[in-house]
Backbone bond lengths (Angstrom), bond angles and torsions (degrees), N, CA, C in turn:
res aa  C-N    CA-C-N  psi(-1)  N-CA   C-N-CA  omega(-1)  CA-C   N-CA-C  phi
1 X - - - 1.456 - - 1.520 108.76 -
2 X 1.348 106.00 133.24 1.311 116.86 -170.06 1.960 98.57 -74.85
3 X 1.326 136.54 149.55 1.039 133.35 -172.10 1.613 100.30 -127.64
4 X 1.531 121.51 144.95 1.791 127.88 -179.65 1.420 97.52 -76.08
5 X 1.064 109.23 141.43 1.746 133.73 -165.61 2.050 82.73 -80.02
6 X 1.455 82.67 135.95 1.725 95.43 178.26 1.482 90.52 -67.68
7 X 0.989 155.78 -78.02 1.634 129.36 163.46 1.317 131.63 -87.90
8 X 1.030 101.58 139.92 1.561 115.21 -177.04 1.404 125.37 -82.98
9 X 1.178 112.86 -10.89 1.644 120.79 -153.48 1.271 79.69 -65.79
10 X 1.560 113.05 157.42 1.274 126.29 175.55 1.320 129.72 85.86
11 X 1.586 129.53 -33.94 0.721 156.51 167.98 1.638 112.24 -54.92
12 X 1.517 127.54 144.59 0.805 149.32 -175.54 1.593 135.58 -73.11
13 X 1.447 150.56 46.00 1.363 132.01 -113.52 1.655 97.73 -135.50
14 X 1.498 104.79 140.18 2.013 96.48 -171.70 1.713 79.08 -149.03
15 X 1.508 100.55 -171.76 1.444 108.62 -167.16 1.329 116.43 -98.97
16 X 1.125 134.77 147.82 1.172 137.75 -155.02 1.045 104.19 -109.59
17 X 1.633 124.08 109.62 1.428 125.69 -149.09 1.843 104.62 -104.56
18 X 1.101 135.85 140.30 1.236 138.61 174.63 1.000 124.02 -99.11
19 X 1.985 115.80 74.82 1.281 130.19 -162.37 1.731 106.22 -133.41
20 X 1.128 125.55 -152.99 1.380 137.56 153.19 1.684 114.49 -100.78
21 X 1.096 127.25 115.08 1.288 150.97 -173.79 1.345 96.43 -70.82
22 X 1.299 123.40 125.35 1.258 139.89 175.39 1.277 126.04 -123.95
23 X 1.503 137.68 -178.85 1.490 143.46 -175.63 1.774 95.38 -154.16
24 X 1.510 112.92 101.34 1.473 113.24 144.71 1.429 129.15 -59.21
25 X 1.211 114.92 91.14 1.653 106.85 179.75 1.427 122.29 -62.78
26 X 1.669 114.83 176.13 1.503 92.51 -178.63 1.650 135.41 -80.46
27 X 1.518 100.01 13.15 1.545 140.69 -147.12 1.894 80.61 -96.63
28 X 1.305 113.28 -35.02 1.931 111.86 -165.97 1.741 101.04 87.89
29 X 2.020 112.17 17.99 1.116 99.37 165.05 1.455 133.63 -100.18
30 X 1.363 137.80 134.23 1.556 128.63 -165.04 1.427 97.59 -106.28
31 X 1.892 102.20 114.99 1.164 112.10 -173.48 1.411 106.69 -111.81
32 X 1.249 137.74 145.09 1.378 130.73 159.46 1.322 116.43 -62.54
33 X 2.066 107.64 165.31 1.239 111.00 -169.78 1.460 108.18 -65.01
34 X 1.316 131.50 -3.46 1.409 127.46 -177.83 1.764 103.58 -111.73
35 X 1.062 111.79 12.83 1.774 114.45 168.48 1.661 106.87 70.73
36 X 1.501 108.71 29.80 1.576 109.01 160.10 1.790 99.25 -91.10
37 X 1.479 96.82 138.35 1.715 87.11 157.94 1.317 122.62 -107.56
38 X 1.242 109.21 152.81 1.897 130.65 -151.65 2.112 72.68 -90.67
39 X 1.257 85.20 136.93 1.806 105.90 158.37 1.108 116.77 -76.59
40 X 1.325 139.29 62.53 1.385 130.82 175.07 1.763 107.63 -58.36
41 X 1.233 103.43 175.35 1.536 120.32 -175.32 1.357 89.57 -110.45
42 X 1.819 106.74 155.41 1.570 107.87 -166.88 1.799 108.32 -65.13
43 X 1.174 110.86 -47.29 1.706 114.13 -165.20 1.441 103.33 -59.16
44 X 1.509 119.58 -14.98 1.580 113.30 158.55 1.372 138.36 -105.11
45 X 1.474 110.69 4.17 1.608 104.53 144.77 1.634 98.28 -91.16
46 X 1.545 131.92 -59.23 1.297 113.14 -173.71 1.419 121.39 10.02
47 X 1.302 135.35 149.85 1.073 130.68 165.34 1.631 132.03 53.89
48 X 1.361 109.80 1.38 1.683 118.43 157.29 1.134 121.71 -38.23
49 X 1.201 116.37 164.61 1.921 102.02 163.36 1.769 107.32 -86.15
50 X 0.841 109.07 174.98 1.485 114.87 150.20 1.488 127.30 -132.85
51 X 1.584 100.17 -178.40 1.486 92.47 168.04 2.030 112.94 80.90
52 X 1.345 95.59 -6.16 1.438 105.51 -154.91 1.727 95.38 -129.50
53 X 1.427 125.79 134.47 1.289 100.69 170.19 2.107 106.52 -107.55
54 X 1.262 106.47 134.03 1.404 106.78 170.99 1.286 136.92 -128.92
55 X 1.499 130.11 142.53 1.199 123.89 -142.23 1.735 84.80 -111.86
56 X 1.257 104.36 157.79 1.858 118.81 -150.57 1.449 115.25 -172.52
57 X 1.659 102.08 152.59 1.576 98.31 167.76 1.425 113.39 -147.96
58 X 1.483 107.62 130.43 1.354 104.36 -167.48 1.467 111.83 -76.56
59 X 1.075 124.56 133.44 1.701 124.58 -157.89 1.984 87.62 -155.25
60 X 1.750 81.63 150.88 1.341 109.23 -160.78 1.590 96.15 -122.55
61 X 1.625 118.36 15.09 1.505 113.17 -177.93 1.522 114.08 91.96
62 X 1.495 119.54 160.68 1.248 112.86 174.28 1.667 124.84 -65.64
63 X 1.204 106.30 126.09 1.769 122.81 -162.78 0.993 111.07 73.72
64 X 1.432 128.07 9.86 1.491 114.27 165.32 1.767 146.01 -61.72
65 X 1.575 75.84 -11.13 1.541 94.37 -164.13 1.302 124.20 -41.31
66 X 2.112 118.39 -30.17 1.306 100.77 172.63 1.181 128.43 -70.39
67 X 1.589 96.62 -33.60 1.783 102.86 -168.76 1.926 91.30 -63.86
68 X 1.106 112.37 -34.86 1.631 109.91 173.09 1.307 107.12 -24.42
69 X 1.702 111.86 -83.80 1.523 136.38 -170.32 1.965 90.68 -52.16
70 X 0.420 150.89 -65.87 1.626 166.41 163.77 1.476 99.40 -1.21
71 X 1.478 110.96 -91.40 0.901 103.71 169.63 1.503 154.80 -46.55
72 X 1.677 93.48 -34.03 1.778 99.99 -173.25 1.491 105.66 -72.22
73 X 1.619 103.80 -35.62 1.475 109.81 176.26 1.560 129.24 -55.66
74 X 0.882 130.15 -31.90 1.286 155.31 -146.46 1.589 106.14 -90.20
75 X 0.923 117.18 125.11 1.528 121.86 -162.64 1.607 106.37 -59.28
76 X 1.119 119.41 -72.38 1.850 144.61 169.13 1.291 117.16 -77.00
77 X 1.544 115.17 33.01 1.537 107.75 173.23 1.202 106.65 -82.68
78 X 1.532 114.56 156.97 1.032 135.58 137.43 1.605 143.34 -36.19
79 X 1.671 110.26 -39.90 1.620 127.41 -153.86 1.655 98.43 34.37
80 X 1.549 126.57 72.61 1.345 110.52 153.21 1.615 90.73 -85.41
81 X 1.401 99.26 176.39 1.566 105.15 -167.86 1.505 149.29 61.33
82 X 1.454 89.92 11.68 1.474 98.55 -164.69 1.628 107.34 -127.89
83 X 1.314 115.32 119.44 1.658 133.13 -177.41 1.440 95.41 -81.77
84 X 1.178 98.79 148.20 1.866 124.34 162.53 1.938 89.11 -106.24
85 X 1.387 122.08 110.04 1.182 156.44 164.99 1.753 94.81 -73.56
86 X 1.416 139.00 117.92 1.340 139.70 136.21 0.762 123.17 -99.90
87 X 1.507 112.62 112.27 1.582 121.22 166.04 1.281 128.89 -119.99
88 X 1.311 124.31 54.28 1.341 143.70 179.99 1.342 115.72 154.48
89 X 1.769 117.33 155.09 0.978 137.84 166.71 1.751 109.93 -89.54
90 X 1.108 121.06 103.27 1.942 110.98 -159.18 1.319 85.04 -98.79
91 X 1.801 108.99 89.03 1.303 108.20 177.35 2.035 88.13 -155.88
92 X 1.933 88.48 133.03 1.424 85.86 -161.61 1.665 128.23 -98.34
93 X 1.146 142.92 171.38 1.312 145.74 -151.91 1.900 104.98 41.90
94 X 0.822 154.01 51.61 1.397 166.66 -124.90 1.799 100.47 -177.59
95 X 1.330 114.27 98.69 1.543 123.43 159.71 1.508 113.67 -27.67
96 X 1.429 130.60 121.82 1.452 117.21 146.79 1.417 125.75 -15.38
97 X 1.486 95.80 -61.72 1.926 105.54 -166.90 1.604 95.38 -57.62
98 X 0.897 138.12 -18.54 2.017 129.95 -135.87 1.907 77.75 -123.28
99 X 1.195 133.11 -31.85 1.531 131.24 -159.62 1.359 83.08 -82.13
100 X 1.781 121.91 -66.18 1.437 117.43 -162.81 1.656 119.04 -57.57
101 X 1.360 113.55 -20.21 1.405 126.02 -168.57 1.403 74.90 -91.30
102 X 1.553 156.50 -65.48 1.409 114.69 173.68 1.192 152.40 -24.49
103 X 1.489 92.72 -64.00 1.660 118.84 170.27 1.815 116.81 -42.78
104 X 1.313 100.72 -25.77 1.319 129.61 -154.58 1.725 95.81 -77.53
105 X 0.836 122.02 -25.22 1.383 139.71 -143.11 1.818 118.84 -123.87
106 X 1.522 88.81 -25.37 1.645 98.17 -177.63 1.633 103.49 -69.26
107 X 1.136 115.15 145.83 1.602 122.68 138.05 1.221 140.20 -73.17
108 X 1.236 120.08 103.69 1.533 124.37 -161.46 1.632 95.17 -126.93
109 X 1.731 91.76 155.68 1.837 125.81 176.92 1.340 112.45 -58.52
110 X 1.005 125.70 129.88 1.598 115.82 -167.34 1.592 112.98 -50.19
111 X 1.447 115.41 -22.49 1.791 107.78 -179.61 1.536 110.51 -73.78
112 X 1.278 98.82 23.84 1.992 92.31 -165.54 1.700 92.18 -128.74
113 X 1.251 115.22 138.37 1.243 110.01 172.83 1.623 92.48 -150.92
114 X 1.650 100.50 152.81 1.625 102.55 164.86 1.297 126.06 -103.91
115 X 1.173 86.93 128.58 1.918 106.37 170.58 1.538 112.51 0.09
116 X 1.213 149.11 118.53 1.235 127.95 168.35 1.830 117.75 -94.97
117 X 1.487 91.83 114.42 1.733 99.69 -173.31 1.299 103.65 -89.01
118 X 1.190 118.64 150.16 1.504 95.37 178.53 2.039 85.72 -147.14
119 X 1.237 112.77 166.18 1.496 119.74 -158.78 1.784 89.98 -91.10
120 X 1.412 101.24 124.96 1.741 103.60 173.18 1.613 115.60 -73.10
121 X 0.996 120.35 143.49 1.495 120.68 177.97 1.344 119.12 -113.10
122 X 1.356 109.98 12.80 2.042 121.03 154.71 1.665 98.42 146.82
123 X 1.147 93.47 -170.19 1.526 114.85 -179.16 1.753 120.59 -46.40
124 X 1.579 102.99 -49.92 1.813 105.90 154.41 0.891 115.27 -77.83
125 X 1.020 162.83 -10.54 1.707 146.79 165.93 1.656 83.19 -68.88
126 X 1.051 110.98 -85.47 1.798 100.02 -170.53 1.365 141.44 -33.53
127 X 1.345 105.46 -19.81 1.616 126.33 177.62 1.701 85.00 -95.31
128 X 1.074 138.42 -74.10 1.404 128.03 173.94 1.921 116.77 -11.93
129 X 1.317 94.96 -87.77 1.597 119.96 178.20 1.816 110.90 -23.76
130 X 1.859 96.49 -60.32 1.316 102.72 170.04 1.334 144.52 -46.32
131 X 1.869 91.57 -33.89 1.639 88.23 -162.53 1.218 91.27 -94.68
132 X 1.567 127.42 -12.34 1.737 114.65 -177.82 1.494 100.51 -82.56
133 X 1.365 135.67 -15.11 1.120 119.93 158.15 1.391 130.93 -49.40
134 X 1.669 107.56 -54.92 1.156 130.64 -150.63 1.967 88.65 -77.19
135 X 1.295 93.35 -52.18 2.023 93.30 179.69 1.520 109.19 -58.04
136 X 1.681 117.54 -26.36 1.752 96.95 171.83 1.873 111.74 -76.67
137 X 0.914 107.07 8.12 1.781 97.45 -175.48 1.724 88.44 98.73
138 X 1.146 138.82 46.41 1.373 114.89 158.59 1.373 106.15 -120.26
139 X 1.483 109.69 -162.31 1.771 105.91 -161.21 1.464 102.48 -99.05
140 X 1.578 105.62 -40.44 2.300 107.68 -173.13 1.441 75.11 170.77
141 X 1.867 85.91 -147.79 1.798 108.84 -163.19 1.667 80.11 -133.04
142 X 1.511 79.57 -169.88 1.270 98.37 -172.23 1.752 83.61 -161.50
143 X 1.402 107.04 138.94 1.504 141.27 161.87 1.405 133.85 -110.12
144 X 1.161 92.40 141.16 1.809 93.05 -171.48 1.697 98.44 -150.53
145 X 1.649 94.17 134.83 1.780 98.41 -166.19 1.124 116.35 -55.84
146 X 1.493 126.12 162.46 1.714 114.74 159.23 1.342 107.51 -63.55
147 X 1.639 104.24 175.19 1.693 117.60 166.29 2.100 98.44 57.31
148 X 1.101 120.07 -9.38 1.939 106.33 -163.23 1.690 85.03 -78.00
149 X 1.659 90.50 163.19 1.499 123.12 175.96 2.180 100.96 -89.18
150 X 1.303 100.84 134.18 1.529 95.03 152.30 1.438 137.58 -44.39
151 X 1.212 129.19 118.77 1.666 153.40 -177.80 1.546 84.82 -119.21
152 X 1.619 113.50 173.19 1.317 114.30 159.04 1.305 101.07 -105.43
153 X 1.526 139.24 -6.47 1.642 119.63 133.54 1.478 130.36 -129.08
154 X 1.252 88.95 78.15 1.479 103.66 -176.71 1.989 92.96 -90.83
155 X 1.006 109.41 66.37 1.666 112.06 178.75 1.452 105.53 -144.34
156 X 1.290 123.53 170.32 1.713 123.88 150.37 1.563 97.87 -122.55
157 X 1.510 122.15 143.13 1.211 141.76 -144.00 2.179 70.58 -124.74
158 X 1.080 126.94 124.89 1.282 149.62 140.31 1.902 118.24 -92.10
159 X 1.077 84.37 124.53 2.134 84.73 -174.29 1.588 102.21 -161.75
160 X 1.388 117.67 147.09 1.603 99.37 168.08 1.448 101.34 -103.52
161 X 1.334 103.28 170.39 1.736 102.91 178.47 1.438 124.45 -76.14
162 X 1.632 112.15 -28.60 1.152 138.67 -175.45 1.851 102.61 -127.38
163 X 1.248 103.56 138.78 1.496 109.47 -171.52 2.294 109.76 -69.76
164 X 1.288 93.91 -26.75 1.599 105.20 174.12 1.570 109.79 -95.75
165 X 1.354 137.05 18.57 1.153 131.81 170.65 1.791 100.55 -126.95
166 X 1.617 96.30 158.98 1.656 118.46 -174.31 1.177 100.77 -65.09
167 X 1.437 117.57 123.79 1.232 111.90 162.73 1.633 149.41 -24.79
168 X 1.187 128.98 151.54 1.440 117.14 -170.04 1.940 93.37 -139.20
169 X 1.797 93.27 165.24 1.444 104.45 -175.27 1.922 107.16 -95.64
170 X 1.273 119.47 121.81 1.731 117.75 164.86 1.282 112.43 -106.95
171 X 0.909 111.73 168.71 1.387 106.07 176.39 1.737 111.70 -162.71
């Protein structure tokens, strides 16, 4: 179990979205973490980047998750409602800071947005961040060190189990 750094400052922290975790290859294909690929409909790869590989999660918003599973499953869906989440550049020996200042930079389809990381400034900013997550209907954060190389979990996932209890560490 991954454990929260007795300080955080510096550290990297965005929301921890409750979707299916994906990989855009440089092909514009969205493969799952087990290398099935999700059937998207054309107007939602349209306009991907390529050439680039990026790590992602397809998310349907907070509580969306069934209509999530719903859709991807579904022979003749549509995916209305459903964001392509980027949260990483899955490209390796490559700084965090230097990946997001990529990411930073792409042109993307309006259903695609990136992760917003934003730099922690200690132990309350993080207890802050969390609980306004956790009070909009979301799950926690998620952290990722300064200066680290891409893993596909090189993060610690912070969430509580219950929305009225102190947070706990998953990993």
């Amino acid at each position: 179990m991954n454990a929260i750094p007795t300080n955080p400052a510096g550290w990297f922290m965005s929301e921890k979205y409750d979707g299916a975790r994906c990989y855009l290859t440089e092909a514009g294909i969205l493969l799952s973490r087990n290398g099935h690929q999700f059937k998207a409909p054309a107007w939602f790869t349209d306009g991907l980047p390529r050439g680039i590989r990026i790590d992602c999660e397809l998310y349907a918003g907070r509580g969306g998750f069934d209509h999530l599973v719903s859709e991807i499953q579904r022979k003749k869906s549509d995916w209305q409602g459903i964001k392509l989440m980027v949260l990483d550049l899955a490209v390796l020996r490559v700084p965090i800071e230097d990946r997001l200042a990529a990411l930073s930079r792409l042109s993307l389809p309006p259903h695609v947005q990136l992760a917003d990381h934003r730099p922690c400034l200690g132990n309350d900013h993080l207890d802050e961040a969390e609980t306004a997550v956790v009070r909009g209907g979301g799950e926690g954060l998620c952290l990722r060190a300064p200066s680290s190389y891409y893993t596909p979990s090189n993060f610690i996932k912070i969430k509580r189990m219950h929305r009225d209890l102190n947070r706990s560490v998953l990993d």
